[in-house]
DSSP file (Angstrom, degrees, kcal/mol; ACC not computed):
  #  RESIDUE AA STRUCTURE BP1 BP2  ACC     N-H-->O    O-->H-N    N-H-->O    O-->H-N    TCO  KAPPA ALPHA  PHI   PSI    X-CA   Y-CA   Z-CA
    1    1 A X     >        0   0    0      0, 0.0     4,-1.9     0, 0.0     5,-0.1   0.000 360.0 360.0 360.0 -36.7 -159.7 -167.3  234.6
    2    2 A X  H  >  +     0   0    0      1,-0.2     4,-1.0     2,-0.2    72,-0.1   0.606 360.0  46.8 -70.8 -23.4 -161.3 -169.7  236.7
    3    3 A X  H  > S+     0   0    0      2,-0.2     4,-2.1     3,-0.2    -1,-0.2   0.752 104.9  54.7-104.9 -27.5 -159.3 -172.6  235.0
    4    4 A X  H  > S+     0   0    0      2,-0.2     4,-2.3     1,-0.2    -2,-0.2   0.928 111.3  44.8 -77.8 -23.5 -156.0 -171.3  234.9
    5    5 A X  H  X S+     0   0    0     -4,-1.9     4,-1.1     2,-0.2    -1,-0.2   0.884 111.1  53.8 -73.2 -25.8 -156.1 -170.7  238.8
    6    6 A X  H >X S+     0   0    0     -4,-1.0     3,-2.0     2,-0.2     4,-1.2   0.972 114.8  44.3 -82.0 -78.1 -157.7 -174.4  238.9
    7    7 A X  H 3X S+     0   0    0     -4,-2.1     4,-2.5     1,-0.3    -2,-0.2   0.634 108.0  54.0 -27.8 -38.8 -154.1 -175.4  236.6
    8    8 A X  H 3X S+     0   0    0     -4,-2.3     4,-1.9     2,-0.2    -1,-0.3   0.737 108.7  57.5 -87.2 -17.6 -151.7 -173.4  238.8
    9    9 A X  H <X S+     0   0    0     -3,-2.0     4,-3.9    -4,-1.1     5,-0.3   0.983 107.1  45.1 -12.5 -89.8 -153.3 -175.5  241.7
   10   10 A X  H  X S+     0   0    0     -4,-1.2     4,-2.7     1,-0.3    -2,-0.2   0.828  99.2  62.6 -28.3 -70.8 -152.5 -178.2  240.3
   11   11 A X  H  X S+     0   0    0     -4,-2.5     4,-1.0    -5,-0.3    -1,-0.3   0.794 109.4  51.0 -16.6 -57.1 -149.3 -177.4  239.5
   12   12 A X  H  X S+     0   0    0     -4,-1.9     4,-2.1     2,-0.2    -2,-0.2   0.875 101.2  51.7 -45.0 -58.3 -148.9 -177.1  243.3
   13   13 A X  H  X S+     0   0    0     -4,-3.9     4,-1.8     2,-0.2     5,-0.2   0.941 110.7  53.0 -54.4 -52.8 -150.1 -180.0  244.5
   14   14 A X  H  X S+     0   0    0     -4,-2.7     4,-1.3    -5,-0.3    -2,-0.2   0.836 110.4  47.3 -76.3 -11.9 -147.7 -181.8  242.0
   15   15 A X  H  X S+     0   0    0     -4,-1.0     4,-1.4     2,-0.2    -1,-0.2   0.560 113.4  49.0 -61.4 -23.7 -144.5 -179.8  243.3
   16   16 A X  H  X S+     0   0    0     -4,-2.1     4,-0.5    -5,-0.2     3,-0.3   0.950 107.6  55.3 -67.7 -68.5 -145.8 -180.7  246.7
   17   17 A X  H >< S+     0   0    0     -4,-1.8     3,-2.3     1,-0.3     4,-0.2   0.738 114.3  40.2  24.6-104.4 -146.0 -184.4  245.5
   18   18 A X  H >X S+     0   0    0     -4,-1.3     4,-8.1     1,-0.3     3,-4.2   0.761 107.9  67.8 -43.3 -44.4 -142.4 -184.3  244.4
   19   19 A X  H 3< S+     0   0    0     -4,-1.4    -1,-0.3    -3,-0.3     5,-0.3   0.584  92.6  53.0 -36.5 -27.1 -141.6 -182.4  247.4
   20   20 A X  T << S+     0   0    0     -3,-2.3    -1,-0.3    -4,-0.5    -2,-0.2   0.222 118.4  38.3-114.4 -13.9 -142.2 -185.0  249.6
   21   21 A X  T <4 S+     0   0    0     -3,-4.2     2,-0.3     1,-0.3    -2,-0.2   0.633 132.1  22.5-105.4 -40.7 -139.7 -187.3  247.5
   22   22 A X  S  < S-     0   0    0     -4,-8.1    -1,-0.3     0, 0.0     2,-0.3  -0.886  92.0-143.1-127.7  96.7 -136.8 -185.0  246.5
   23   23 A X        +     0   0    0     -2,-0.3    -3,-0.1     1,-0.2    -4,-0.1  -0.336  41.2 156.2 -68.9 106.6 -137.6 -182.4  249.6
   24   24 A X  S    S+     0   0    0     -2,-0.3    -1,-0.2    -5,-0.3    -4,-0.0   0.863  73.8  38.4 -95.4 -51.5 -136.7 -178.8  247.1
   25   25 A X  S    S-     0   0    0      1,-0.3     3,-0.3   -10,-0.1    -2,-0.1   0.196 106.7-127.6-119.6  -3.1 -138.5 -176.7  248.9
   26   26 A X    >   -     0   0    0      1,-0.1     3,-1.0    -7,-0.1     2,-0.4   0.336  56.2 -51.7  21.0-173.7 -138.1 -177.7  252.8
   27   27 A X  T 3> S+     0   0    0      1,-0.2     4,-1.1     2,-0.1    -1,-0.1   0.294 120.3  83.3 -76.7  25.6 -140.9 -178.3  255.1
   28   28 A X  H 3> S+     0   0    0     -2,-0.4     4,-0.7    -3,-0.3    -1,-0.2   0.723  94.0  46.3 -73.1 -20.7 -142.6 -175.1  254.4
   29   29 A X  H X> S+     0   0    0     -3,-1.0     4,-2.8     2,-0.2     3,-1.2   0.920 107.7  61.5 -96.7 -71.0 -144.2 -176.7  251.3
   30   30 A X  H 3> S+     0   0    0     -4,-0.3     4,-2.4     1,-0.3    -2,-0.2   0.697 107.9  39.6  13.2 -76.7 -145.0 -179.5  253.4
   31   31 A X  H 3X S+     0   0    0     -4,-1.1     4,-0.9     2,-0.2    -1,-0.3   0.478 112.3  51.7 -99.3  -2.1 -147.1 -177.5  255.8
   32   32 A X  H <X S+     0   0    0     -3,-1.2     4,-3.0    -4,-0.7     5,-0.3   0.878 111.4  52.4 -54.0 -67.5 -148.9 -175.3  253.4
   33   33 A X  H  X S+     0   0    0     -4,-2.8     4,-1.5     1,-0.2    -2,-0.2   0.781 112.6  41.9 -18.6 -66.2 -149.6 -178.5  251.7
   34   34 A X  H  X S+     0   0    0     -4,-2.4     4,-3.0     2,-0.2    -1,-0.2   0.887 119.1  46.1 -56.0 -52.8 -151.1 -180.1  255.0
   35   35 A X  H  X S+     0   0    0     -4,-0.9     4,-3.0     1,-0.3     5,-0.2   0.900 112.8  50.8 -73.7 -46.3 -153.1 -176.6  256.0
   36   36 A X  H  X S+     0   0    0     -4,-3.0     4,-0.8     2,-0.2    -1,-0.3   0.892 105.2  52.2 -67.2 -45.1 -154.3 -176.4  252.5
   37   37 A X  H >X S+     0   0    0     -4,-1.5     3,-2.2    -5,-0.3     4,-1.7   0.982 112.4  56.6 -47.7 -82.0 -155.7 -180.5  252.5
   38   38 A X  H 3X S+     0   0    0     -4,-3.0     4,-0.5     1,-0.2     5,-0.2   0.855 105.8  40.9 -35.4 -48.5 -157.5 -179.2  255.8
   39   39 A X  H 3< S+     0   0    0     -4,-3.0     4,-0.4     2,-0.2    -1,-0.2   0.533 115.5  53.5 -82.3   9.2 -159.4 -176.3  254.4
   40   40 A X  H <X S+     0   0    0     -3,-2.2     4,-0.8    -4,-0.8    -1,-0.2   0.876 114.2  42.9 -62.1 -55.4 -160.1 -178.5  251.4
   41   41 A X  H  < S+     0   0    0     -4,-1.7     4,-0.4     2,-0.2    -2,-0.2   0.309 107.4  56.4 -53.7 -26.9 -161.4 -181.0  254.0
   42   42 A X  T  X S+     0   0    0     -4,-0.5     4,-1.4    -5,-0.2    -1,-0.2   0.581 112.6  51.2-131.3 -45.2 -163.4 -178.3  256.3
   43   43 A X  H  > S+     0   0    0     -4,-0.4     4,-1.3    -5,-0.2     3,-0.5   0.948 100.1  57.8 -57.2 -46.5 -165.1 -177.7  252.8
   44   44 A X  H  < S+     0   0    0     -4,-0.8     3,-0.2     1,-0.3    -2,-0.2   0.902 112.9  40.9 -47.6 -53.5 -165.9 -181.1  252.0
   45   45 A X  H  4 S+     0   0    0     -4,-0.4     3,-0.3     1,-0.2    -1,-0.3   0.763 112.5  46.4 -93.0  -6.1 -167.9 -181.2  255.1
   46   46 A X  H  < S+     0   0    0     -4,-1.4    -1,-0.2    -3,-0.5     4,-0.2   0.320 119.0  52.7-102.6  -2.9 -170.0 -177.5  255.4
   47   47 A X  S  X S+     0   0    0     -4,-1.3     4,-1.4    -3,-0.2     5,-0.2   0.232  78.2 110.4-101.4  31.3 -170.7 -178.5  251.3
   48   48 A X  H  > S+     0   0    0     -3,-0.3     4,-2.8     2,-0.2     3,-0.5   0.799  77.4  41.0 -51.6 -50.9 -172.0 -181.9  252.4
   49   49 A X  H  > S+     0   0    0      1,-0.3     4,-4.1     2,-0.3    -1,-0.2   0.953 120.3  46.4 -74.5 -56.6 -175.9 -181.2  251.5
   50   50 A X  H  > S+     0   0    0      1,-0.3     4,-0.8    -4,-0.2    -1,-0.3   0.711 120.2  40.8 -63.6 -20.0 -174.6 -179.2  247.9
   51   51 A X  H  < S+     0   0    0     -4,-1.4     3,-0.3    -3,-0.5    -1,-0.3   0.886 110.6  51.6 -93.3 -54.2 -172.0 -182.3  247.1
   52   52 A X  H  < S+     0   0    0     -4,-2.8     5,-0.2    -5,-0.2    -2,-0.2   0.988 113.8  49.3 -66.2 -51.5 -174.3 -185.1  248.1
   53   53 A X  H  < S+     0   0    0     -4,-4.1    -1,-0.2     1,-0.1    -2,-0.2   0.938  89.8 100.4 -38.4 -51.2 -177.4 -183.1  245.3
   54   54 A X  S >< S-     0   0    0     -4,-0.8     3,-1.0    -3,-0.3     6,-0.1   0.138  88.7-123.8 -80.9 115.8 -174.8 -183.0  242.7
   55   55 A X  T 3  S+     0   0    0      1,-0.3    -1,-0.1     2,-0.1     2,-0.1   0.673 108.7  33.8 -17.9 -35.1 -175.2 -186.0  239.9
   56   56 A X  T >> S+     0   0    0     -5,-0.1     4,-1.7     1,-0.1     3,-1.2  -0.582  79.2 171.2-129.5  47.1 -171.6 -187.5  240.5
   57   57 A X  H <> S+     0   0    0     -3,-1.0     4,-1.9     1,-0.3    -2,-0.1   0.874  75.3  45.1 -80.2 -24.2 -171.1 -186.8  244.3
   58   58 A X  H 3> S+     0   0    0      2,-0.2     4,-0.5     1,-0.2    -1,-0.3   0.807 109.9  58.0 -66.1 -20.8 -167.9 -188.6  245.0
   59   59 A X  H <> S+     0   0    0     -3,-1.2     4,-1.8     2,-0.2    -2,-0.2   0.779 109.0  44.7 -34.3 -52.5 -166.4 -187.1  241.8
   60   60 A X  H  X S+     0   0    0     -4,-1.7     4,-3.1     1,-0.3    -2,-0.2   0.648 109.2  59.5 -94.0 -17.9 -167.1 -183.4  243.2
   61   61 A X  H  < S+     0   0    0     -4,-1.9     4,-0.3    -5,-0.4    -1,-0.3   0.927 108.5  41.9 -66.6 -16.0 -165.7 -184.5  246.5
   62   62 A X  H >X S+     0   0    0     -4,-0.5     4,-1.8     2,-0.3     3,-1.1   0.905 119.7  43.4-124.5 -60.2 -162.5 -185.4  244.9
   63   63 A X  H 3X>S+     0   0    0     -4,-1.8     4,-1.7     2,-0.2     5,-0.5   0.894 107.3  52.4 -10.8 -69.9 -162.5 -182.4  242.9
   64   64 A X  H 3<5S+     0   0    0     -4,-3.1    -2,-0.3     3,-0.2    -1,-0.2   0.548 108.5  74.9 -78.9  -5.6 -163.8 -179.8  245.8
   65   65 A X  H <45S+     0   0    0     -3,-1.1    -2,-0.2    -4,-0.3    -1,-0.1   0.933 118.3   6.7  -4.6-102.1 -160.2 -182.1  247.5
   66   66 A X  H  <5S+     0   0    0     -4,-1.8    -2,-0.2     1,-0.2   -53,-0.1   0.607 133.1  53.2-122.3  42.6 -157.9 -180.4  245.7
   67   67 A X  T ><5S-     0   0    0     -4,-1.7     3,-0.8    -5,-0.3     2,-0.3   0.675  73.0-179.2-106.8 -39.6 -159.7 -177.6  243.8
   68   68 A X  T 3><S-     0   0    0     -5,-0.5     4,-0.6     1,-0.2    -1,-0.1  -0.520  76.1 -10.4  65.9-119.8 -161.5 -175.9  247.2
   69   69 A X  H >> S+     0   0    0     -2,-0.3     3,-1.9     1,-0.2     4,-0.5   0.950 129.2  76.7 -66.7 -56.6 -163.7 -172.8  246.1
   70   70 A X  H X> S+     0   0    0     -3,-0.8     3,-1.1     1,-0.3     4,-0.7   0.705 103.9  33.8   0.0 -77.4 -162.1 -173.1  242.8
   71   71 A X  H 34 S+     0   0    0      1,-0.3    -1,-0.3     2,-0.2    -2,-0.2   0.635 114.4  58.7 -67.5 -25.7 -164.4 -176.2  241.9
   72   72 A X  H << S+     0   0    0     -3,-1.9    -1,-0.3    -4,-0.6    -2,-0.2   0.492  96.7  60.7 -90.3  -9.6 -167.3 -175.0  243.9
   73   73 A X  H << S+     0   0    0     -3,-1.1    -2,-0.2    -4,-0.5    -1,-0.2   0.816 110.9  42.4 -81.1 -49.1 -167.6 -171.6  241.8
   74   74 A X  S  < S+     0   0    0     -4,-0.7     2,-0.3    -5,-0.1    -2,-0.2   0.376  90.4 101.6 -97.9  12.8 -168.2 -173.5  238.8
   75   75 A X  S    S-     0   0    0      1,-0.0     2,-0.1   -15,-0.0   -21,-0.0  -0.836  73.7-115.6 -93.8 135.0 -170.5 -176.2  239.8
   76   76 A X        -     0   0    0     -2,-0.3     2,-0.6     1,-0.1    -2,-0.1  -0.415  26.3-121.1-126.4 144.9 -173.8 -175.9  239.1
   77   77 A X              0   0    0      1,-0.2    -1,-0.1    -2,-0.1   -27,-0.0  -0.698 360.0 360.0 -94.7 106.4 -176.0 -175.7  242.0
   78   78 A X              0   0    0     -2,-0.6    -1,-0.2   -28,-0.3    -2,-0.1   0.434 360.0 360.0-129.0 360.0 -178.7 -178.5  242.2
């Protein structure tokens, strides 16, 4: 379950992407986009300690960027 919600993400991010070229959706997509990149960002920095442990820690930032909880549910706590 955990992966298809991490795919329809995705999905998102790359209609926002496009959005931003060929504007579909107007600037509602826009600013979901932007709000959503903050609390991505506001994660990044209260999981500093648990990203910095983790074997690959610029990897999982980039991840827990545009995965959020998503990426952080399945990551194994060291």
């Amino acid at each position: 379950m955990l992966e298809i919600a991490k795919g329809v993400l995705a999905l998102y991010w790359l209609l926002a992407l496009v959005n931003l070229v060929l504007p579909f959706a107007g600037p509602y997509m826009n600013w979901i986009a932007l709000a959503l990149l903050v609390v991505h960002l506001l994660e990044i920095v209260l999981l500093h300690g648990r990203l910095q442990r983790q074997a690959e820690p610029w990897k999982e930032r980039l991840l827990v960027l545009l995965f959020g909880v998503l990426h952080v549910r399945g990551m194994r706590s060291a």
